[in-house]
C-alpha positions in Angstrom: -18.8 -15.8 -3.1 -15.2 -14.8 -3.4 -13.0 -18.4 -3.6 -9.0 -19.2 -3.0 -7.2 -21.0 -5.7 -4.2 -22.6 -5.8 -1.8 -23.2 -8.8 0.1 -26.6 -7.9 2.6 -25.7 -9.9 4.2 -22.3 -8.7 2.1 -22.7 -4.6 0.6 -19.2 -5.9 -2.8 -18.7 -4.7 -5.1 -16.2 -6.4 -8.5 -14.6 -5.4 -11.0 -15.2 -7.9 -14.1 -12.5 -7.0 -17.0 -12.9 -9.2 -18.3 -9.4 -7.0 -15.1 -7.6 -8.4 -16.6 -7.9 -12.3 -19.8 -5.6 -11.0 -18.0 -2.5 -9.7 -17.5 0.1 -11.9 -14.8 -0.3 -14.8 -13.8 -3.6 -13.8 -12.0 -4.0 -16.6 -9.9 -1.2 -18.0 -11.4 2.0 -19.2 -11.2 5.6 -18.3 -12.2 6.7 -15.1 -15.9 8.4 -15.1 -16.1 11.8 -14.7 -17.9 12.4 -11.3 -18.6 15.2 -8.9 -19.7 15.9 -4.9 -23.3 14.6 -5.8 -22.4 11.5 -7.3 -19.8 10.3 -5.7 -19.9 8.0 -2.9 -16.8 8.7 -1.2 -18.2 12.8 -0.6 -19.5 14.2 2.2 -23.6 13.5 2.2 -23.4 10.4 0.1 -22.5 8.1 3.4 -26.0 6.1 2.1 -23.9 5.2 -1.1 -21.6 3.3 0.7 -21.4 0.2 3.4 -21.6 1.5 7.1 -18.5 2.4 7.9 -16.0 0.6 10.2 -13.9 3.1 11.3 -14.2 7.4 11.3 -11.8 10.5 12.1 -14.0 13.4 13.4 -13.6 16.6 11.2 -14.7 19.7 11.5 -18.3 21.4 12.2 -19.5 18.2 13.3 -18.0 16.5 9.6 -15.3 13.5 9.2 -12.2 14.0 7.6 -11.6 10.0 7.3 -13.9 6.8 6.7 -13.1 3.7 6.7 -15.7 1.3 5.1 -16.3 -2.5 4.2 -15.7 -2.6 0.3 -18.8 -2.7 -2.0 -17.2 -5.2 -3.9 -15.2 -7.2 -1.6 -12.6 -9.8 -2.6 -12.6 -11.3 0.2 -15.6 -11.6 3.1 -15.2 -11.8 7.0 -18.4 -12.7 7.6 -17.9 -16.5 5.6 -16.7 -19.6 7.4 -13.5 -21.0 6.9 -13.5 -24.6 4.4 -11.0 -26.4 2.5 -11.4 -28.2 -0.6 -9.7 -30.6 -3.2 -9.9 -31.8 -6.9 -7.3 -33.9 -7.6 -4.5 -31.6 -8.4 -6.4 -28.1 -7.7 -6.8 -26.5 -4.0 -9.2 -24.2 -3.1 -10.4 -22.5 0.2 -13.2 -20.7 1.4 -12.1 -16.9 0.4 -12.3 -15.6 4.2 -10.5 -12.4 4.6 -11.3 -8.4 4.7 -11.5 -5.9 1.8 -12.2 -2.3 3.6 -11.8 1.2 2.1 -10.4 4.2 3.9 -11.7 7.3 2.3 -9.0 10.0 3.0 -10.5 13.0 3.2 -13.6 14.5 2.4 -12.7 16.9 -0.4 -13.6 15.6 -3.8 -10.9 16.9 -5.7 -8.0 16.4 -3.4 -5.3 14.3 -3.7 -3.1 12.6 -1.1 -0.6 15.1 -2.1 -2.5 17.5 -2.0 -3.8 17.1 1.9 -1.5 19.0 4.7 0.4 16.6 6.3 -1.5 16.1 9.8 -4.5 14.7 7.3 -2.1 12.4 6.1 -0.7 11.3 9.1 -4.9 10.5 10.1 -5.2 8.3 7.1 -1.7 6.0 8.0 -3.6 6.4 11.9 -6.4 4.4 10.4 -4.4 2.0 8.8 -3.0 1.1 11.6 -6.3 1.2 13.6 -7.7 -1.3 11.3 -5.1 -3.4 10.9 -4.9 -3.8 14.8 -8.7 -4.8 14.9 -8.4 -7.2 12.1 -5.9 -8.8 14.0 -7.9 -10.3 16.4 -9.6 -12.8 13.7 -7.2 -15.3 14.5 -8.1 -16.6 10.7 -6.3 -13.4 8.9 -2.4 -14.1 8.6 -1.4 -11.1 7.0 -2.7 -7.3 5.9 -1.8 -5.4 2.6 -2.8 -1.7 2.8 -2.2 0.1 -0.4 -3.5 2.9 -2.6 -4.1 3.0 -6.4 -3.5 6.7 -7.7 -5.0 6.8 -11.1 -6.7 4.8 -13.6 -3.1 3.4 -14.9 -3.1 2.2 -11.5 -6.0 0.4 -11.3 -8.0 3.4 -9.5 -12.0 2.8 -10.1 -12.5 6.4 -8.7 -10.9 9.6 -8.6 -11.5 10.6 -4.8 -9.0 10.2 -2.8 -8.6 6.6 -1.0 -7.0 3.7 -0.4 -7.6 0.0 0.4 -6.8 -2.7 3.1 -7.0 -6.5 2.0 -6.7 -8.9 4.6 -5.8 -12.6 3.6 -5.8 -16.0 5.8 -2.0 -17.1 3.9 0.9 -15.2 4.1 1.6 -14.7 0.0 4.9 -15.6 -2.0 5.9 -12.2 -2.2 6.2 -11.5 1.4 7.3 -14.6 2.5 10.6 -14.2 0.2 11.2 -10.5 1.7 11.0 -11.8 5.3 12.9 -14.7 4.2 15.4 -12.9 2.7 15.6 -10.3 5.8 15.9 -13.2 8.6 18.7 -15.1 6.1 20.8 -12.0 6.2 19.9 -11.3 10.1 21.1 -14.8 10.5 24.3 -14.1 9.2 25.3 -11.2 10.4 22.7 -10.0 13.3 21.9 -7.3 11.7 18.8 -6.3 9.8 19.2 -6.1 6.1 17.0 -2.9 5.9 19.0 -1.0 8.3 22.0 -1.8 6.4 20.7 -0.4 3.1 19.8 2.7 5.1 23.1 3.2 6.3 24.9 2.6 3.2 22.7 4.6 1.1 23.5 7.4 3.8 26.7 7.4 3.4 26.8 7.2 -0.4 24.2 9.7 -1.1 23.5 8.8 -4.8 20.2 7.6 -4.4 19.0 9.0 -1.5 15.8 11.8 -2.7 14.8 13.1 1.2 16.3 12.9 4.5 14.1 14.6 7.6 15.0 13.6 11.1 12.5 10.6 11.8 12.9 9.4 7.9 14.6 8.6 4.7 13.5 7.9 0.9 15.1 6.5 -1.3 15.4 4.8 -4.7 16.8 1.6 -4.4 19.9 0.7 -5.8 17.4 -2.7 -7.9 14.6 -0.6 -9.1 12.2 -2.6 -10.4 10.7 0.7 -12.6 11.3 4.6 -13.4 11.4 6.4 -9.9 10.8 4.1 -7.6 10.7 5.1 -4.0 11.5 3.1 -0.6 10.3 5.4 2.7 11.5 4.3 5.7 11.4 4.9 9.2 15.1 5.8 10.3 14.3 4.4 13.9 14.1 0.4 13.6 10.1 -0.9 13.7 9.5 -4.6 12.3 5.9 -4.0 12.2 3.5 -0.9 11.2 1.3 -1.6 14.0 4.7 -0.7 16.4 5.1 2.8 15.1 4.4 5.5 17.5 2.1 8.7 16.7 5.3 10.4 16.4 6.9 8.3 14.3 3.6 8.6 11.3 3.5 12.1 11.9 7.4 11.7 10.5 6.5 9.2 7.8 3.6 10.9 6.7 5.7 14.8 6.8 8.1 12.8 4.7 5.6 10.8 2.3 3.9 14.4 1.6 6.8 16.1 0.2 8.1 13.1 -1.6 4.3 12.9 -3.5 4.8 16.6 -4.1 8.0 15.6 -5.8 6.5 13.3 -8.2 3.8 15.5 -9.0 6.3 18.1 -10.2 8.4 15.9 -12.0 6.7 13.6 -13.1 3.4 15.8 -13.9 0.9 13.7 -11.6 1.9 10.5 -12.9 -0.6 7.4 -12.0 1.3 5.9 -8.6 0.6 2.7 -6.2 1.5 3.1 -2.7 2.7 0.2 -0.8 2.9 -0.9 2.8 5.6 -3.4 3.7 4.8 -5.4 6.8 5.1 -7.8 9.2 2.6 -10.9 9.0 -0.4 -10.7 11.8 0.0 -10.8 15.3 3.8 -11.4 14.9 6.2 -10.3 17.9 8.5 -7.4 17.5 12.2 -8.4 15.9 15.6 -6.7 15.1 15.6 -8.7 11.6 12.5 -6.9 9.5 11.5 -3.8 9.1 8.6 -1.8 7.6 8.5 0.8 5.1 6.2 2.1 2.0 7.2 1.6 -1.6 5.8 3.8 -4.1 5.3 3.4 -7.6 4.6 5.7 -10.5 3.2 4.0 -13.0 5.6 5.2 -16.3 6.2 1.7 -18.2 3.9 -1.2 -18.6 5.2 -4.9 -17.6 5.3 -6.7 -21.2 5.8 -10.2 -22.7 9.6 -10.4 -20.7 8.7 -9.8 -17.6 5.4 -11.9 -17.4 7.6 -14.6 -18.8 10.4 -13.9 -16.6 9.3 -12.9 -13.5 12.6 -9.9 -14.3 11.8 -6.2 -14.7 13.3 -4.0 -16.9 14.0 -0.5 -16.1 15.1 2.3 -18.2 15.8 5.2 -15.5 18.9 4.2 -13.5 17.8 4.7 -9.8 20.7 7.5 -9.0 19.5 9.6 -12.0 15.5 9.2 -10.6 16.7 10.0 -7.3 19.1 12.9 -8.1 16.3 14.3 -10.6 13.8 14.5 -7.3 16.0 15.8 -4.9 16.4 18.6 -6.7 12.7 19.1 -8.0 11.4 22.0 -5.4 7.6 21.9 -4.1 5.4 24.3 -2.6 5.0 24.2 1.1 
């Protein structure tokens, strides 16, 4: 059973999954070479995988999105909640959800490669399942995310991506919302906004504009081509956004994929979703957006000392190279 530790020296907790060492390259090696018959994310192989959860009709009767309890979950629903402590050491019961949204049923098609409506279906789950997990009063916060690539900690080439539900809210969000309501304190604005508005203005580092959305390297990269989308309406939480506001974001998050690709000569990426906690009420001070991350550098001895990163591509050349990188319709 999957457990909660917490380190009493940094309040970090971490997800030790015993399940997680069975699935396939737990540890990292190449990804196998598979095809339609033995892999269970195709079309026919629905046996090879927990019942699913959630599905998008496709067509002739077909789905063109799953979503599906994870095989190897690190974290479980279905356990009761318990508390425990050893002197120093803290530990809970490791309640949460671990689901898997297969993103369409082509083997060898990549996000980027899928017309934009099928991506708009797969953020449309997302957010389906992230407003049905809200109502375990125990889950506190949702991550969904996607791992392009084994670099990026993909176990299997077709194309999905992964929602992890926990019963904390962890470090790393809590500083981004603190940070967001210290600046909204100040000066009643929200921090986001601002960026969006400067960055608007200055152009440098801006790679797309459309008309519901902009993306954008940020002006701290933490590594080579780095990419903020946002909504240019204000949403604190993903749950709030419209249909047409996905259809905008995932229009947007198609071409800037296609981008990479080109450029970057389909680097290994993770995709990010930025969020407000569970359950939480609409506010002017947060606001939601993706982050995506090719993965071109490898954190080292600094930064797992430091907690600093160290980039080498300045964010305006990343961003100045993409805007000019053309992509097929």
């Amino acid at each position: 059973m999957p457990e909660l530790r917490k380190d009493p020296v940094v309040d970090r907790w971490v997800i030790i999954a015993p399940e997680r060492a069975d699935r396939p390259n737990a540890l990292l090696r190449p990804l196998p070479e598979s095809d339609g018959e033995t892999c269970p994310f195709c079309p026919g192989n629905e046996v090879m995988t927990p019942p699913e959860v959630l599905v998008h009709p496709g067509k002739a009767g077909g789905w063109s999105v799953r979503v599906v309890p994870n095989r190897y979950p690190a974290l479980r629903t279905e356990i009761q909640m318990s508390r425990a402590g050893n002197g120093l050491f803290d530990s809970t019961a490791g309640v949460g959800a671990h689901e898997v949204v297969i993103e369409t049923a082509e083997h060898r098609k990549s996000l980027a490669d899928l017309p934009a409506a099928q991506i708009e279906s797969v953020l449309t789950a997302w957010q389906e399942r992230m407003i049905d997990l809200s109502r375990d009063l125990r889950l506190k916060a949702l991550f969904a995310f996607k791992n392009q690539g084994a670099p990026a900690g993909a176990t299997l080439p077709h194309a999905h991506s992964q929602l992890v539900a926990l019963p904390f809210v962890p470090p790393a969000l809590a500083d981004e919302l603190r940070g967001a309501r210290r600046h909204y304190d100040d000066k009643e604005r929200c921090i986001f906004c601002d960026i969006l508005a400067q960055e608007l203005r200055d152009k440098e580092r801006v790679v797309l504009e459309t008309e519901g959305a902009v993306a954008l390297s940020p002006y701290a990269a933490r590594s080579p081509f780095e990419t903020w989308l946002f909504l240019r309406e204000h949403r604190s939480s993903f749950e709030s956004a419209t249909g047409q506001e996905l259809r905008s974001v995932a229009d947007a998050l198609r071409t800037v994929l296609r981008k990479i690709d080109v450029a970057l000569d389909r680097p290994a990426y993770n995709l990010l979703l930025h969020t407000m906690p569970l359950r939480e009420s609409r506010n002017d001070w947060y606001h939601w957006h993706l982050e995506l991350k090719p993965v071109l550098t490898l954190q080292a001895g600094f930064e797992w000392a430091s907690g600093c990163y160290i980039n080498p591509t300045p964010p305006e050349e990343a961003a100045g190279f993409l805007r000019q990188t053309e992509t097929a319709p």
